[in-house]
Every structure is written in C-alpha cells, then in structure tokens.
PyMOL Python script that loads the backbone (N, CA, C, O; Angstrom):
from pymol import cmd

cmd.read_pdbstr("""\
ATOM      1  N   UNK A   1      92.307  99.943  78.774  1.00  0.00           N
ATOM      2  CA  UNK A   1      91.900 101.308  78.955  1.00  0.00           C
ATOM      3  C   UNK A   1      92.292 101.743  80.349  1.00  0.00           C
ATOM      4  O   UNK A   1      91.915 101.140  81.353  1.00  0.00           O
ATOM      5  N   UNK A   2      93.174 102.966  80.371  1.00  0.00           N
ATOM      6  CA  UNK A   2      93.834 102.912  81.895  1.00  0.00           C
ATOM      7  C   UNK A   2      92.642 104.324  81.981  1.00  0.00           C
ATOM      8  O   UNK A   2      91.841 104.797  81.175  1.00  0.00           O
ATOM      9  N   UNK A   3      93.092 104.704  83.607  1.00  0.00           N
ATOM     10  CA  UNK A   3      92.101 105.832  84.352  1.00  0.00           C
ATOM     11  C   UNK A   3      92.992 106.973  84.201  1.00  0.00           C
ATOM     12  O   UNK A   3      94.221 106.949  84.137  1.00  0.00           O
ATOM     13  N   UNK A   4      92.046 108.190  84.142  1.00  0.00           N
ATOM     14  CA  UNK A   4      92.987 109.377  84.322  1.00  0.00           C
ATOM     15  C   UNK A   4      92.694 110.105  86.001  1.00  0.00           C
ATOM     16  O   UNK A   4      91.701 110.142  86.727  1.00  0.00           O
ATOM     17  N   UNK A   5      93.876 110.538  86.109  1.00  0.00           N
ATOM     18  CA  UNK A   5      93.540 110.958  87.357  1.00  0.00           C
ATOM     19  C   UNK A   5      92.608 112.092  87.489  1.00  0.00           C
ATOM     20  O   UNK A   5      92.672 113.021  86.683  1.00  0.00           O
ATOM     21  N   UNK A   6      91.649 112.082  88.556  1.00  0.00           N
ATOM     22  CA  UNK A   6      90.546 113.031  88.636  1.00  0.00           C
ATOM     23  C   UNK A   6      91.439 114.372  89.167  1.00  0.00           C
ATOM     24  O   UNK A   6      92.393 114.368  89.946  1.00  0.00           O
ATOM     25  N   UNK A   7      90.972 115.216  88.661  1.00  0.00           N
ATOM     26  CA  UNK A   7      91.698 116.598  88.913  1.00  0.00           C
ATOM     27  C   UNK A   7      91.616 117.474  90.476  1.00  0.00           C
ATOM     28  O   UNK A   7      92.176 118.507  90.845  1.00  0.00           O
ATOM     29  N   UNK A   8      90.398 116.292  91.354  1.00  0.00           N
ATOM     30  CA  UNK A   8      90.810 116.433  92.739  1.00  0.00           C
ATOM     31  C   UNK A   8      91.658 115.338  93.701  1.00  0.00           C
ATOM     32  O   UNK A   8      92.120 115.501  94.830  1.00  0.00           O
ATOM     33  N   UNK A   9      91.680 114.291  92.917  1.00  0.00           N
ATOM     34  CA  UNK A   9      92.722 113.326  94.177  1.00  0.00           C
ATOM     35  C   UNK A   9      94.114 113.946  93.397  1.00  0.00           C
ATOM     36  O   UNK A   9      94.448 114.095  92.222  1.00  0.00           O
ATOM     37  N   UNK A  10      94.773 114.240  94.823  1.00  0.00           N
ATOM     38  CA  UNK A  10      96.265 114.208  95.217  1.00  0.00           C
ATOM     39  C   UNK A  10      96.750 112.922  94.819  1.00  0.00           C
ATOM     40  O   UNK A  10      96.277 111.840  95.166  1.00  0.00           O
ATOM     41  N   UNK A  11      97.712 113.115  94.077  1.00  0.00           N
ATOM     42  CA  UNK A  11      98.605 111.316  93.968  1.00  0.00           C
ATOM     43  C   UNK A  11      99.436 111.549  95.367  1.00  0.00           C
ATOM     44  O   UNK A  11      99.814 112.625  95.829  1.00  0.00           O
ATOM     45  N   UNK A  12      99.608 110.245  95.903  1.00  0.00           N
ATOM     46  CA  UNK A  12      99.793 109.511  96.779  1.00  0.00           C
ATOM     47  C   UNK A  12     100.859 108.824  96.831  1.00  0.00           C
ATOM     48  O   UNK A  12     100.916 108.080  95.852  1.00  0.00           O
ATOM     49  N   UNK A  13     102.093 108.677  97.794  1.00  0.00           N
ATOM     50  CA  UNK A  13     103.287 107.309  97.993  1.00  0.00           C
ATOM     51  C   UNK A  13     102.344 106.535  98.586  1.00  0.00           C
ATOM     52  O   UNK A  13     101.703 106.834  99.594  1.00  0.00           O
ATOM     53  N   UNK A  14     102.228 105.090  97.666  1.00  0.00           N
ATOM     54  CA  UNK A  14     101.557 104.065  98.506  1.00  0.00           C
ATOM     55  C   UNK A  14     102.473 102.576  98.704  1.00  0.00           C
ATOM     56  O   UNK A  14     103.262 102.184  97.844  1.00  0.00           O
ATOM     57  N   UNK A  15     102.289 102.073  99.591  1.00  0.00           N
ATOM     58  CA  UNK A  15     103.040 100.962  99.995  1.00  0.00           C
ATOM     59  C   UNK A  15     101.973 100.047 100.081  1.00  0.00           C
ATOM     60  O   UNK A  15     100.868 100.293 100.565  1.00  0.00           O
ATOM     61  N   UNK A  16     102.455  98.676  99.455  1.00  0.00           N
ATOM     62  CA  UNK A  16     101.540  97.638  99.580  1.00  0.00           C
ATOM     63  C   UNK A  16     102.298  96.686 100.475  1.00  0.00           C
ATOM     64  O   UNK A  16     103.453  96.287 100.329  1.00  0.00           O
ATOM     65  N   UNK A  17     101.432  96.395 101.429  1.00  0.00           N
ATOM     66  CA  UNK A  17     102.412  95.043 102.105  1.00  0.00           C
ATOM     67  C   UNK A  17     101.254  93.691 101.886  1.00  0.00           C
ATOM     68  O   UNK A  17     100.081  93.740 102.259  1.00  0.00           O
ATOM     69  N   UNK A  18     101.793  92.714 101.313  1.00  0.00           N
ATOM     70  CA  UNK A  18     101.296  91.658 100.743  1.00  0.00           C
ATOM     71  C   UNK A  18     101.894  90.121 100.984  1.00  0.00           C
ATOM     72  O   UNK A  18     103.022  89.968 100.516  1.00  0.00           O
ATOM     73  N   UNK A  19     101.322  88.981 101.629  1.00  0.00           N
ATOM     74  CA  UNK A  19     101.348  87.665 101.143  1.00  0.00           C
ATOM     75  C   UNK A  19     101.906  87.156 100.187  1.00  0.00           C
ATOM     76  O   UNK A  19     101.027  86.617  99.514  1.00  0.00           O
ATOM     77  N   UNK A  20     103.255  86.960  99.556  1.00  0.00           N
ATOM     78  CA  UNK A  20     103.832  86.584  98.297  1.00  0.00           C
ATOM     79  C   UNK A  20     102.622  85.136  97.752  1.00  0.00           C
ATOM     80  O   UNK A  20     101.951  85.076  96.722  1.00  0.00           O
ATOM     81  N   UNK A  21     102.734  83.987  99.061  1.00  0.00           N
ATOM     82  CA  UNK A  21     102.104  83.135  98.660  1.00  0.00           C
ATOM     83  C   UNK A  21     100.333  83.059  98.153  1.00  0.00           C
ATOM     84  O   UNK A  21      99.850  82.181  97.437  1.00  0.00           O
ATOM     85  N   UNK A  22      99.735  84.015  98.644  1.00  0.00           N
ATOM     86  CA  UNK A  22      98.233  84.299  98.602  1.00  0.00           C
ATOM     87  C   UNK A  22      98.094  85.829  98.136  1.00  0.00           C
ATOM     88  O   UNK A  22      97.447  85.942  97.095  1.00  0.00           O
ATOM     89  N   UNK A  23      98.442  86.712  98.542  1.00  0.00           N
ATOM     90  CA  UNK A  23      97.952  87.677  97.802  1.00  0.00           C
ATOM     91  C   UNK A  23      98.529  88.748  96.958  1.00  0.00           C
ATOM     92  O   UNK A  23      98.370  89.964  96.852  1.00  0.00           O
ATOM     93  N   UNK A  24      99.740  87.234  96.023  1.00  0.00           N
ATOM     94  CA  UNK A  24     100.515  88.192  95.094  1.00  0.00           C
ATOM     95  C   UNK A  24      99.727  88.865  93.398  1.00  0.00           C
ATOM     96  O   UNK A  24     100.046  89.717  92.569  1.00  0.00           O
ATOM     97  N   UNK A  25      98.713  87.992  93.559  1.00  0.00           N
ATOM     98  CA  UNK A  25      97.860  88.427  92.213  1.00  0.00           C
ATOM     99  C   UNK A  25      97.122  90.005  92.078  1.00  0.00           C
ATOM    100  O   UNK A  25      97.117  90.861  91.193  1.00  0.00           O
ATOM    101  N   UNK A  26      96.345  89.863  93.821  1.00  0.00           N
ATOM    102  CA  UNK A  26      95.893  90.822  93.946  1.00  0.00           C
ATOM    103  C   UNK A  26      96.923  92.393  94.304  1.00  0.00           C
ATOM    104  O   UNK A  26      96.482  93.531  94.142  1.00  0.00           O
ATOM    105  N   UNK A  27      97.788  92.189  94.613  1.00  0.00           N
ATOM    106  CA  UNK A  27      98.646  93.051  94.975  1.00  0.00           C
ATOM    107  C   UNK A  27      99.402  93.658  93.669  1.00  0.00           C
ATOM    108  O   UNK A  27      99.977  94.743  93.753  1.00  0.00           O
ATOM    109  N   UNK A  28      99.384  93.123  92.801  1.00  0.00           N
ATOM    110  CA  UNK A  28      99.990  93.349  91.520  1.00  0.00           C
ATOM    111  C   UNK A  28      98.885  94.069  90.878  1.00  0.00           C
ATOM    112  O   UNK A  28      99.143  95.163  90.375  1.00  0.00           O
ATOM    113  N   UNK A  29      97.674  93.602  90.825  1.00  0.00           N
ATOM    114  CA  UNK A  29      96.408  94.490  90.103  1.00  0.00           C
ATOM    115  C   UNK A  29      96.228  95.616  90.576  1.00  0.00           C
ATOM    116  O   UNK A  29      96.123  96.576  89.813  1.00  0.00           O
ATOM    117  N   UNK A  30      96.147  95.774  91.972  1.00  0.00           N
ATOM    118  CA  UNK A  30      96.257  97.063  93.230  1.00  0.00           C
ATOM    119  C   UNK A  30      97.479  98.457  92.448  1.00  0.00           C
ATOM    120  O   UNK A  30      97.384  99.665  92.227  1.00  0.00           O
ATOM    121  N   UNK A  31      98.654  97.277  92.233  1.00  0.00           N
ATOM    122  CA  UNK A  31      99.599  98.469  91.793  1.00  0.00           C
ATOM    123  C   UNK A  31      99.132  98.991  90.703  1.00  0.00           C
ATOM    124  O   UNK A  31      98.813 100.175  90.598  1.00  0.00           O
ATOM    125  N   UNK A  32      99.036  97.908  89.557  1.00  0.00           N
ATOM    126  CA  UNK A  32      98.539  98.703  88.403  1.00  0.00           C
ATOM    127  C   UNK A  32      97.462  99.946  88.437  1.00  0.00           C
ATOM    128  O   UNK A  32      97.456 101.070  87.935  1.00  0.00           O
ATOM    129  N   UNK A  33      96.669  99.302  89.163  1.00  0.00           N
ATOM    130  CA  UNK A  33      95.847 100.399  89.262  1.00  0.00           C
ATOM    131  C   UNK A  33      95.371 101.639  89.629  1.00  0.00           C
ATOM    132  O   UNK A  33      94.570 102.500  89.265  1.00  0.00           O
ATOM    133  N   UNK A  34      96.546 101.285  90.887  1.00  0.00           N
ATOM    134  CA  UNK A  34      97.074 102.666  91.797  1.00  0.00           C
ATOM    135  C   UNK A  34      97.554 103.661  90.549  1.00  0.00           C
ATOM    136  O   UNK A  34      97.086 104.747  90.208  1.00  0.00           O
ATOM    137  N   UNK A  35      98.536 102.981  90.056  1.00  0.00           N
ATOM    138  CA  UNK A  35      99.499 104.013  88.874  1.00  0.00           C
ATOM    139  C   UNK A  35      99.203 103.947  87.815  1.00  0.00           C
ATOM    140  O   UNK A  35     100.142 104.107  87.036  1.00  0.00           O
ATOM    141  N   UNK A  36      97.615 103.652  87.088  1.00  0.00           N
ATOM    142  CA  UNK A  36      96.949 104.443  86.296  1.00  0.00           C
ATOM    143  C   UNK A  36      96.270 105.389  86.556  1.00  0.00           C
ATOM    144  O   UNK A  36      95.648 106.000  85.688  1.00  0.00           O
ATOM    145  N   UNK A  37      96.251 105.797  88.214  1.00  0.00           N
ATOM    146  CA  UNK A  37      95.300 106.786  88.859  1.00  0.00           C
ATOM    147  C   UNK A  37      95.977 108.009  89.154  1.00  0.00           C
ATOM    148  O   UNK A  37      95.530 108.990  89.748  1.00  0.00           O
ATOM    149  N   UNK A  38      97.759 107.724  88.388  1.00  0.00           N
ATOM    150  CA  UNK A  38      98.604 108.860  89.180  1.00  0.00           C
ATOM    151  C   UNK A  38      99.078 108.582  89.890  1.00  0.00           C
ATOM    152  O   UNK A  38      99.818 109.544  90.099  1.00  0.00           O
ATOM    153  N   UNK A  39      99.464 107.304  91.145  1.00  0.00           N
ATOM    154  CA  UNK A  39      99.608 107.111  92.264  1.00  0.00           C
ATOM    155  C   UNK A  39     101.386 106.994  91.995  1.00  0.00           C
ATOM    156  O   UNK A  39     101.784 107.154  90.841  1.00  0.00           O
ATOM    157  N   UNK A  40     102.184 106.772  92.873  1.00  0.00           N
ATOM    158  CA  UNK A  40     103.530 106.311  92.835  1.00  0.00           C
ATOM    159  C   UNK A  40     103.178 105.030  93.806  1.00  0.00           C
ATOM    160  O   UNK A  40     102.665 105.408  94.859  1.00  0.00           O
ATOM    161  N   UNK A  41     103.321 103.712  93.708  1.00  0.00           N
ATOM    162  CA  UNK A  41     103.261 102.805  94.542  1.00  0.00           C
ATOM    163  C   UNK A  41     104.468 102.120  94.437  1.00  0.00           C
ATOM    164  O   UNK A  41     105.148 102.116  93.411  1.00  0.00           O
ATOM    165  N   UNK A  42     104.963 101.120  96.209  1.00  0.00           N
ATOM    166  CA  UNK A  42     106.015 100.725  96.387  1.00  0.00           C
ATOM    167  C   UNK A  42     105.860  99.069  96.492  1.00  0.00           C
ATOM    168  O   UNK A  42     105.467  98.667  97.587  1.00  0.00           O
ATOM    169  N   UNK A  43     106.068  98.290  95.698  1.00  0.00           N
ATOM    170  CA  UNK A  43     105.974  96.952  95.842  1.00  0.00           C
ATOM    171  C   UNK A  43     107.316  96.268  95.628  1.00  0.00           C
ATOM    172  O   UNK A  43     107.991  96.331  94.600  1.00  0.00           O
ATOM    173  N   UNK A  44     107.646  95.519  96.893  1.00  0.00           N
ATOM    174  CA  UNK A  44     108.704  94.830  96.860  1.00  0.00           C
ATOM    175  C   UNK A  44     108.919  93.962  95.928  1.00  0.00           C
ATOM    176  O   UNK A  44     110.044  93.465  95.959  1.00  0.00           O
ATOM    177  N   UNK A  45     108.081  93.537  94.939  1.00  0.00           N
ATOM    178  CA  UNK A  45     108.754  92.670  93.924  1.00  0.00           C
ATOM    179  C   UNK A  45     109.167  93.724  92.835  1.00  0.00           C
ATOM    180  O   UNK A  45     109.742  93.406  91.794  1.00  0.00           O
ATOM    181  N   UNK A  46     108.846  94.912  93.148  1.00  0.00           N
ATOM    182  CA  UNK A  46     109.661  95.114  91.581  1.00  0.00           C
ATOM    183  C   UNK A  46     110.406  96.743  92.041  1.00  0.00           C
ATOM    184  O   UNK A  46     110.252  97.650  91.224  1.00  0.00           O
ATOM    185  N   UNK A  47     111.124  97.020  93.231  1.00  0.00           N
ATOM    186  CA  UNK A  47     111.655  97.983  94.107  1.00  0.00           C
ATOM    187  C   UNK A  47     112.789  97.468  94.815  1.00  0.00           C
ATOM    188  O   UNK A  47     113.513  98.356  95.267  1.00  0.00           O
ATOM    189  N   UNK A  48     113.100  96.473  95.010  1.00  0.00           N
ATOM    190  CA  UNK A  48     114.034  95.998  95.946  1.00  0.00           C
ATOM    191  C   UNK A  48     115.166  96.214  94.945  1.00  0.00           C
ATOM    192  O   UNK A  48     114.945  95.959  93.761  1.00  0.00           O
ATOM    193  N   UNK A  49     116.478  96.711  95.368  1.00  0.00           N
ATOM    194  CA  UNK A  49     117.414  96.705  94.700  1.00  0.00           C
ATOM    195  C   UNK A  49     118.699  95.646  95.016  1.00  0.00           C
ATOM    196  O   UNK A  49     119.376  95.698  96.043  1.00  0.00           O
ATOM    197  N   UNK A  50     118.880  94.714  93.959  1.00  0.00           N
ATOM    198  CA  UNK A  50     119.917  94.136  94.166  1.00  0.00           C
ATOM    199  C   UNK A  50     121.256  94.313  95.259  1.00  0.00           C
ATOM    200  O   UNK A  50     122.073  95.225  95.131  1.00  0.00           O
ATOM    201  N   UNK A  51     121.300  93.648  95.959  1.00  0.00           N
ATOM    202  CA  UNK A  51     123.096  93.398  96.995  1.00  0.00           C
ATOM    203  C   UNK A  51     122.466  95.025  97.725  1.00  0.00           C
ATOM    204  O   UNK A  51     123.134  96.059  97.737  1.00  0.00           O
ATOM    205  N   UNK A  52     120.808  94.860  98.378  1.00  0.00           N
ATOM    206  CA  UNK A  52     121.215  96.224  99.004  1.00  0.00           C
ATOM    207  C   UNK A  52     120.486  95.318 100.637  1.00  0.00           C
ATOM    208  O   UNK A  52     120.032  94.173 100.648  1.00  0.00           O
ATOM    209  N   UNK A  53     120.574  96.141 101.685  1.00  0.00           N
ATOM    210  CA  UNK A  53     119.680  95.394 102.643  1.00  0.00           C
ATOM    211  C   UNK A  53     118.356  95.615 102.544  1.00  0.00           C
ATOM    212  O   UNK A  53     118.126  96.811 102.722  1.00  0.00           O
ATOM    213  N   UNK A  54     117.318  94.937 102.323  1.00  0.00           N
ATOM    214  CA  UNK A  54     115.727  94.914 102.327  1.00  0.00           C
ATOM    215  C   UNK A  54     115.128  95.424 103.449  1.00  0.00           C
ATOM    216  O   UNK A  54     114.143  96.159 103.387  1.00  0.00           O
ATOM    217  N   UNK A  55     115.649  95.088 104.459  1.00  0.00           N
ATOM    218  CA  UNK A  55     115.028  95.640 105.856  1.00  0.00           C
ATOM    219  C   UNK A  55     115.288  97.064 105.272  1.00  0.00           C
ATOM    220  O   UNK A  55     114.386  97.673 104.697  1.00  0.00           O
ATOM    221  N   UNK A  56     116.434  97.537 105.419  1.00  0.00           N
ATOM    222  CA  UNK A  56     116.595  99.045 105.611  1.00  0.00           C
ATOM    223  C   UNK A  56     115.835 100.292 104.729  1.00  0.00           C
ATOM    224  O   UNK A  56     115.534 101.442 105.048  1.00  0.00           O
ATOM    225  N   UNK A  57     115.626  99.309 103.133  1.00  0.00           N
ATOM    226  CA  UNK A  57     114.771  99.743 102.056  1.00  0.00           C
ATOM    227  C   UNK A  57     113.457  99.685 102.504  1.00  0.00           C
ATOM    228  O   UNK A  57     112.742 100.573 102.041  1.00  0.00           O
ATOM    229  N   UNK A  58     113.016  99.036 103.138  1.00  0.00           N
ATOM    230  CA  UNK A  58     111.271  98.323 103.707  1.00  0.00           C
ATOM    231  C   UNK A  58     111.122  99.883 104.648  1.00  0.00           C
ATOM    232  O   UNK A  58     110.317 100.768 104.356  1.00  0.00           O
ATOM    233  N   UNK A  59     112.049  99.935 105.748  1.00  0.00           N
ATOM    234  CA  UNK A  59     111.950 100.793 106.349  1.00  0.00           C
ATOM    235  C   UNK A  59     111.448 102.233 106.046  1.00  0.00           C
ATOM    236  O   UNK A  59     110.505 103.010 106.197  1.00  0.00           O
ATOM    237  N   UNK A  60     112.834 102.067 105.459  1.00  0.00           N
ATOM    238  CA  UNK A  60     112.897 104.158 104.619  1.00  0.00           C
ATOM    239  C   UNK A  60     111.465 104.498 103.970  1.00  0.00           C
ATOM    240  O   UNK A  60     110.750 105.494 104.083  1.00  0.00           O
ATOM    241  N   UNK A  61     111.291 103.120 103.139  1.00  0.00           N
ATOM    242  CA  UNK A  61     109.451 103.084 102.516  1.00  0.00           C
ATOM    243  C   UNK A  61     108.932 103.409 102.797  1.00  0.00           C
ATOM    244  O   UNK A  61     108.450 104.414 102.274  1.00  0.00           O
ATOM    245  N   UNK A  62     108.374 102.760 104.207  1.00  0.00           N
ATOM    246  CA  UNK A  62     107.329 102.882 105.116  1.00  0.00           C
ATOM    247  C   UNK A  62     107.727 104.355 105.732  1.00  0.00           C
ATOM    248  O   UNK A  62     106.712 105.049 105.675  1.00  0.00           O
ATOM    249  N   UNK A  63     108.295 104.736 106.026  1.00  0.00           N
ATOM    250  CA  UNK A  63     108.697 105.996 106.543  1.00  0.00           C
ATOM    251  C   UNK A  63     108.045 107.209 105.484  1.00  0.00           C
ATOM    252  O   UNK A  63     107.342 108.174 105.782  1.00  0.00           O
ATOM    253  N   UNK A  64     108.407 106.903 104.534  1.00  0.00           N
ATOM    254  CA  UNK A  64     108.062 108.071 103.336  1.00  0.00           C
ATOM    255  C   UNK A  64     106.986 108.134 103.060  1.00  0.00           C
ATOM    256  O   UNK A  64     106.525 109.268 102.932  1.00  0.00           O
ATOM    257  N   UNK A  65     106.115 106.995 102.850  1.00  0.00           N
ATOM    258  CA  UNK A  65     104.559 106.665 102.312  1.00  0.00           C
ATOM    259  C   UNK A  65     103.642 107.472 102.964  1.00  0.00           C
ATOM    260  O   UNK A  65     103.769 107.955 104.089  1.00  0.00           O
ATOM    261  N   UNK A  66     102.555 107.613 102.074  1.00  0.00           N
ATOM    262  CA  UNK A  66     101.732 108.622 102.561  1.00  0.00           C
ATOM    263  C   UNK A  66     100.036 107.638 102.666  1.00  0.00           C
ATOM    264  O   UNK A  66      98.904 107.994 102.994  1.00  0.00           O
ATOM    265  N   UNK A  67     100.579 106.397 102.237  1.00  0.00           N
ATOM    266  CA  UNK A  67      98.998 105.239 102.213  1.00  0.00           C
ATOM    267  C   UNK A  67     100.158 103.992 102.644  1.00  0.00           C
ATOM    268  O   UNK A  67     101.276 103.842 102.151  1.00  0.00           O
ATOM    269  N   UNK A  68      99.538 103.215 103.661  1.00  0.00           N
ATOM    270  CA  UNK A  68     100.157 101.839 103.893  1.00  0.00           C
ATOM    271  C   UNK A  68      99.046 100.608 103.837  1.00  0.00           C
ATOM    272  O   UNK A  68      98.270 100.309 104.744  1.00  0.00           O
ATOM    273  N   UNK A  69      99.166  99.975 102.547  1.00  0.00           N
ATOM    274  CA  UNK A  69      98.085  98.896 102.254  1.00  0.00           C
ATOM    275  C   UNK A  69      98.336  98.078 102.719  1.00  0.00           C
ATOM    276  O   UNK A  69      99.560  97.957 102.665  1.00  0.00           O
ATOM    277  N   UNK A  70      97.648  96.891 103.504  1.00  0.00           N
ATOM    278  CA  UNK A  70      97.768  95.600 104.265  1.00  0.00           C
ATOM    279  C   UNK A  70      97.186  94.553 103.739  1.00  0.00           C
ATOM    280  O   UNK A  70      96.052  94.229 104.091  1.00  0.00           O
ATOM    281  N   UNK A  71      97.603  94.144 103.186  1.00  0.00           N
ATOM    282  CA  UNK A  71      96.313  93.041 102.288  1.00  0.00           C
ATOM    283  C   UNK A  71      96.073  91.534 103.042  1.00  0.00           C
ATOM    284  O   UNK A  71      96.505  90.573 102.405  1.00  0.00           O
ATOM    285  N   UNK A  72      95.546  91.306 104.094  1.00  0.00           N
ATOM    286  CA  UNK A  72      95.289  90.068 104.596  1.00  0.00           C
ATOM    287  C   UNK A  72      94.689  89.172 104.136  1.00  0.00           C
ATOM    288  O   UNK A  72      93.495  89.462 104.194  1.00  0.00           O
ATOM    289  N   UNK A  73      94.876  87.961 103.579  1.00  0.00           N
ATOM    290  CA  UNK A  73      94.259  87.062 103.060  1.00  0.00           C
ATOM    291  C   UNK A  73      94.205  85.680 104.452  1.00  0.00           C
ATOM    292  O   UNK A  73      93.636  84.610 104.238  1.00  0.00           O
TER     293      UNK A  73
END
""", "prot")
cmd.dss("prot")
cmd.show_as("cartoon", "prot")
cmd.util.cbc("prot")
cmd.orient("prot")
C-alpha cells in the first residue's frame, strides 16, 4: 500500500548520501518511500550512468537537490 502525496507537501529533489556497506538497506527503503510521497530522489545505485564520470554526476546532484540526506551509521 503506497502513500499519496498530501496536497500540502511540495515534492522535493532529494539526495541520499549513504554507507554502501551499512546503510544500504536503509537507504533503499528511504527512496521508496520518498517516491511514494511524490518525491524525485537521487540514489547512486540506481542513477549513475554507465562510462560517465561519477564525481561530476555526484556534483551536478548535489547542486540541484532541494533535501541532502546523510545517513550515518
């Protein structure tokens, strides 16, 4: 059962920056859930585009985003 977005939150560019080794579970649930809420979220496992540079993509991201998630484990 996904969420509908409430007819006062603004959807959001969100960027998750995450722990591959520790907090790839939670970071994956985060997205889902972001973008049953409406959200557009940016997660490097499933955004990175093949033969491109990652830094420069990471960058432009972070540049555009309008939420920057930090997930410290």
């Amino acid at each position: 059962m996904g969420f509908e977005p409430s007819p006062s939150v603004t959807p959001r560019r969100v960027f998750i920056s995450y722990g591959r080794a520790d907090a790839q579970d939670l970071a994956l649930r985060m997205e889902r859930d972001l973008q049953e809420r409406g959200h557009t979220v940016w997660l490097d496992r499933s955004e990175i585009r093949a033969g491109s540079s990652w830094e420069d993509q990471i960058e432009r991201v972070i540049g555009d985003c309008e939420v920057f998630v930090a997930l410290l484990t």
